[in-house]
C-alpha positions as CSV (number, residue, x, y, z in Angstrom):
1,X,113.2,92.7,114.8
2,X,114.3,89.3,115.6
3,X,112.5,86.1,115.1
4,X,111.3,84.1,118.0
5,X,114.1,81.9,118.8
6,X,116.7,84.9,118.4
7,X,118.3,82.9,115.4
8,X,117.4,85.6,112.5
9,X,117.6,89.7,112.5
10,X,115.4,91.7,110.3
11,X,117.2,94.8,109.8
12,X,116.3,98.1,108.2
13,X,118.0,100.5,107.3
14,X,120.3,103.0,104.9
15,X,123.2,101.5,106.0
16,X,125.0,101.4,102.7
17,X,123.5,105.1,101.6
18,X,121.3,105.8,98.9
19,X,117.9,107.3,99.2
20,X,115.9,104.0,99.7
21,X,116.0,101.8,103.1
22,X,117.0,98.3,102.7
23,X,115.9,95.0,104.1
24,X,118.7,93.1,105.6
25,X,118.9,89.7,107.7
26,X,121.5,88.5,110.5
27,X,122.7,85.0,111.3
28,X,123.0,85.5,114.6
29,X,124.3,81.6,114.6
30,X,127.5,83.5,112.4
31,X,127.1,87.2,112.4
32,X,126.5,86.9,108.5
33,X,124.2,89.9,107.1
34,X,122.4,89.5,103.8
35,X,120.2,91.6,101.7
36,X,116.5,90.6,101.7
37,X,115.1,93.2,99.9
38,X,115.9,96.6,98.5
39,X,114.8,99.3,95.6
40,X,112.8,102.4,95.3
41,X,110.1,101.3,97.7
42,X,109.1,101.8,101.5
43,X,109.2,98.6,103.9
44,X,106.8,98.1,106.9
45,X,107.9,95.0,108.5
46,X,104.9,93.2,110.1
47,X,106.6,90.2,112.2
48,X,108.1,86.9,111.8
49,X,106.7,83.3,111.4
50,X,109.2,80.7,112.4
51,X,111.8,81.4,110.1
52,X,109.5,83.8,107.5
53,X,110.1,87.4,107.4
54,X,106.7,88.9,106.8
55,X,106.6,92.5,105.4
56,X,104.8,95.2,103.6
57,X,106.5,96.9,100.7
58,X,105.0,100.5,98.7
59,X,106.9,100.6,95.3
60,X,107.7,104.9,95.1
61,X,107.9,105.4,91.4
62,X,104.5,103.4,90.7
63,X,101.2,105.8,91.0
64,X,98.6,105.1,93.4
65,X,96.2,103.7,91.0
66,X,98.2,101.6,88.9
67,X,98.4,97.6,89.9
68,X,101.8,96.5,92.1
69,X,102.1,99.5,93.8
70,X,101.6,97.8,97.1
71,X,102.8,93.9,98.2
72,X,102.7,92.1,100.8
73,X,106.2,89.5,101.0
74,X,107.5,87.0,103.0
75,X,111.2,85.7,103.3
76,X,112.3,82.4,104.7
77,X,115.3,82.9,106.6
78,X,116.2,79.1,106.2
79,X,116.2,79.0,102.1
80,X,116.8,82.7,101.0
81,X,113.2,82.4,99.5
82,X,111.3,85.6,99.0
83,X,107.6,85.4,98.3
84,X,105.2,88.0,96.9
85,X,101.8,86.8,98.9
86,X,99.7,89.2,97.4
87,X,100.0,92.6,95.3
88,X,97.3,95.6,94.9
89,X,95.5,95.4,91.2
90,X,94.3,99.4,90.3
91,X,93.5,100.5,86.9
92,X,92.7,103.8,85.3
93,X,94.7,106.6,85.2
94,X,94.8,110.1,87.1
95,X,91.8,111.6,86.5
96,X,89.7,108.3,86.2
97,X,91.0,105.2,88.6
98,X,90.0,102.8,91.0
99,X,92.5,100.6,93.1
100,X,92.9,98.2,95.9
101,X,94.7,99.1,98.9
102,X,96.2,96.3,101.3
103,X,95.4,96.6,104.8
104,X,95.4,95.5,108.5
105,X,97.7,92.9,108.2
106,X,98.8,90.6,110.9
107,X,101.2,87.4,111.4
108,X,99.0,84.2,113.4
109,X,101.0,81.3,113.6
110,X,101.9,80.3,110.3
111,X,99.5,82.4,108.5
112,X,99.0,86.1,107.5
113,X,95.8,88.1,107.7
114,X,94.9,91.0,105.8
115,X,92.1,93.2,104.6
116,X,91.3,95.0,101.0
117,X,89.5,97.6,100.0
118,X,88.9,99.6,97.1
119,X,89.1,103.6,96.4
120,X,87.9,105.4,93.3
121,X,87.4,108.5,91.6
122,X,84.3,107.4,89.7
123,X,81.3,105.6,91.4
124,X,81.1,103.5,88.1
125,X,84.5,101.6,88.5
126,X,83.1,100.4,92.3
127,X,80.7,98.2,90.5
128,X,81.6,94.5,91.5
129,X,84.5,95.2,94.2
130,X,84.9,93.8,97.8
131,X,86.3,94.8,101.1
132,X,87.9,91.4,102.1
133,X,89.7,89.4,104.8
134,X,91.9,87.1,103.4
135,X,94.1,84.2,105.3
136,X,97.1,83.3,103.3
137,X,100.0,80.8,104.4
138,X,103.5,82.6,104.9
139,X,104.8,80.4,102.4
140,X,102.3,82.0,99.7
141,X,100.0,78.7,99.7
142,X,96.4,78.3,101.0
143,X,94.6,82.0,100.1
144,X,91.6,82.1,101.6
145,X,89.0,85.1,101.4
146,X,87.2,84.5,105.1
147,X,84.7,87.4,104.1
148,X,83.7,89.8,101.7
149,X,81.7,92.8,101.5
150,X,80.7,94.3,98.2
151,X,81.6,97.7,98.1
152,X,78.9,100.1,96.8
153,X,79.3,102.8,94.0
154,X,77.5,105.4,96.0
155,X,78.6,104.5,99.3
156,X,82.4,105.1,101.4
157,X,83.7,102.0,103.1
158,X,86.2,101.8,105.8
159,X,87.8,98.9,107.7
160,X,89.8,98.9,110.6
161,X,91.2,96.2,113.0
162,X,92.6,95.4,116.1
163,X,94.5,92.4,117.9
164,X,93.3,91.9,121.5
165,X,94.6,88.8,121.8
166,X,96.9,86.3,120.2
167,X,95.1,84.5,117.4
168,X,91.9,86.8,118.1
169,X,91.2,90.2,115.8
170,X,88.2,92.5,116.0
171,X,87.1,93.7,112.7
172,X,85.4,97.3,112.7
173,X,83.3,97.9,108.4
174,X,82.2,101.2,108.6
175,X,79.8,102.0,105.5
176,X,78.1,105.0,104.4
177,X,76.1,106.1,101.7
178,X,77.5,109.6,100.6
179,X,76.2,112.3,103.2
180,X,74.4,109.7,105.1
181,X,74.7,108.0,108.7
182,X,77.6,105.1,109.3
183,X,76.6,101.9,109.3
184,X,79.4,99.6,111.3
185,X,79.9,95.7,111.3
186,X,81.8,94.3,113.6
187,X,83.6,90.9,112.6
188,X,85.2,88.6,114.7
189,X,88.9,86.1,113.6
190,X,89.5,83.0,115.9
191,X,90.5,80.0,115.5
192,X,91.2,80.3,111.9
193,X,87.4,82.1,110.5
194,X,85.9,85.0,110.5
């Protein structure tokens, strides 16, 4: 994937073996390759912002409830800088959990876009939590939750997104109350709100 002006490379792959994909970036200017990011983990790379690398990262040896399993990272091509924007929180264990999953996420302009919502074994640990969209700068400054939705113990809630145009996404909440009809809200992101 290479950023807009063809300076920088985002590269993944096995390329030095192992079990694990790595990150890697290419000076194109020099041909010079460095690692950006590597370990026991799963990359989704969402785009590039200027110079900033913005990417999705599941940690493999960290449980699906537990807190970190899931960040959301940008790299600045110019300074070598990685930046953790935001990580999941979970707690619980396996038989009694709830935890945040990071979602629809999407690079406009200098800013990233994402959603959260929360999944749980136990209708009690959904008391107080919110499905959000959040606006955060690539450089990790400026978070911004743009809406929120409480989440309801006895109730499923889905999110789902879609870009139909640059700087526009359609926001699809679908809500139901277990074995009842869906409720949807549809949500709107231009020209930097919800």
């Amino acid at each position: 994937v290479q950023s807009s002006d063809s300076q920088f490379l985002a590269l993944q792959s096995r390329r030095d073996g192992g079990q694990y994909d790595k990150l890697f970036l290419i000076d194109t200017s020099n041909g010079q390759l460095s690692t950006i990011d590597e370990g026991a983990a799963t990359f989704s790379i969402i785009g590039w912002s200027d110079h900033r690398l913005v990417y999705n990262v599941y940690r493999d040896h960290v449980e699906y409830w537990q807190a970190k399993r899931a960040a959301l990272k940008s790299y600045s091509a110019d300074t070598k800088k990685l930046t953790t924007l935001v990580e999941n929180s979970g707690e619980g264990d396996k038989n009694n959990y709830a935890y945040q999953s990071i979602q629809d996420t999407y690079v406009v302009d200098t800013t990233v876009l994402y959603s959260t919502t929360w999944y749980s074994s136990t209708a009690s640990l959904m008391n107080g939590r919110t499905w959000q969209i959040v606006r955060v700068n690539t450089d990790g400054s400026g978070r911004k939750v743009l809406k929120e939705v409480p989440q309801q113990s006895n109730q499923n809630t889905y999110g789902g997104s879609r870009m139909t145009k640059p700087q526009e996404i359609y926001y699809n909440l679908e809500q139901s109350v277990y074995g009842g009809d869906m409720q949807h809200t549809y949500l709107r992101y231009a020209s930097g709100a919800v």
